[in-house]
C-alpha positions in Angstrom: -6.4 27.0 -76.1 -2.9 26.1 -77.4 -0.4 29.2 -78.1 1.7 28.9 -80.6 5.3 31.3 -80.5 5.3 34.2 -83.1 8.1 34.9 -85.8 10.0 37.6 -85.4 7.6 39.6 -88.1 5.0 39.3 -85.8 6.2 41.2 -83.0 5.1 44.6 -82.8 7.7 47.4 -83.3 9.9 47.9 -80.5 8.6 44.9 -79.1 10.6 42.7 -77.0 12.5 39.5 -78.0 11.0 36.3 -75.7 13.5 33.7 -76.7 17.6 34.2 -76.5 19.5 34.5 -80.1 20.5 31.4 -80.2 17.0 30.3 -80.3 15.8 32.7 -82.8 17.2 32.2 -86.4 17.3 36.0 -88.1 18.7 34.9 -91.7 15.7 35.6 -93.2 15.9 39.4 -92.4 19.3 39.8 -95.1 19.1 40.8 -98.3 22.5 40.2 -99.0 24.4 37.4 -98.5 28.4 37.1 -98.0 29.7 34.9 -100.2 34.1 33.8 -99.6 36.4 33.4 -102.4 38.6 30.3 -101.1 41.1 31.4 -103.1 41.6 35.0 -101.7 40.6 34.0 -97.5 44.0 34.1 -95.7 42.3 32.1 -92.8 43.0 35.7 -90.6 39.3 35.5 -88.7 38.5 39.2 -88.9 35.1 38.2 -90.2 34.6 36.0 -86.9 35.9 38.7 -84.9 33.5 41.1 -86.1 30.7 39.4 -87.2 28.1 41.0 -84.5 25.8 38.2 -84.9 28.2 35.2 -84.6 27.1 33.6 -87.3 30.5 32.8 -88.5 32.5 30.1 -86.8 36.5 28.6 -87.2 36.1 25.0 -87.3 39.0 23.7 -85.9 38.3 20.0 -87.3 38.6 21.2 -91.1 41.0 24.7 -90.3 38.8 26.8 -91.9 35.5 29.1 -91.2 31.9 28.7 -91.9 29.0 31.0 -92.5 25.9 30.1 -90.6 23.3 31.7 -92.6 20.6 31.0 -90.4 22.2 33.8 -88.1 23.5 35.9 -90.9 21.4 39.1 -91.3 23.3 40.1 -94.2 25.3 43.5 -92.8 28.2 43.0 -94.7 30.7 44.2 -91.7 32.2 40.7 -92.4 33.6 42.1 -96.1 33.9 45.9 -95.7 36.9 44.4 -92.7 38.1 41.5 -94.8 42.0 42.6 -95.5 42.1 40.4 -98.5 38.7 41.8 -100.0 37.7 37.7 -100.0 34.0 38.1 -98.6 31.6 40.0 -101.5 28.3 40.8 -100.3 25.4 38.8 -102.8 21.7 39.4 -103.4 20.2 36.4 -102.3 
């Protein structure tokens, strides 16, 4: 009998995680999505210093940041600390 691994809507409430977070891709739980204005992002990484999910990264290579929505649940903690009001929270 082969097993194969559950999503994370099949684990029972309060259930406990198997695989590490890095292994188990969450952006389908948001219903929001952040969304940066270029022209307003000052480059200050707030939003990578409290993004509790780490899905937003510098990227040293291009000097800039990038969302990785596969991580991104969608709490919006990224925009509500934003100084330059750049990140606005989207339906998806």
């Amino acid at each position: 009998m082969t097993s194969q691994e559950k999503s994370w809507k099949e684990i029972s409430p309060a259930g406990v995680c198997w695989k590490p977070s890095t292994e188990f891709l969450t952006g389908d739980w948001k219903t929001y999505k952040p969304i940066r204005d270029l022209e307003k992002c000052t480059r200050c990484l707030f939003c990578v210093l409290f993004c509790p999910d780490g899905a937003i990264h510098w990227k040293p290579e291009k000097e800039d940041i990038e969302f990785d929505y596969n991580f991104c649940k969608g709490c919006g903690i990224c925009a509500n600390e934003c100084p330059t009001k750049a990140i606005e929270m989207k339906l998806e």
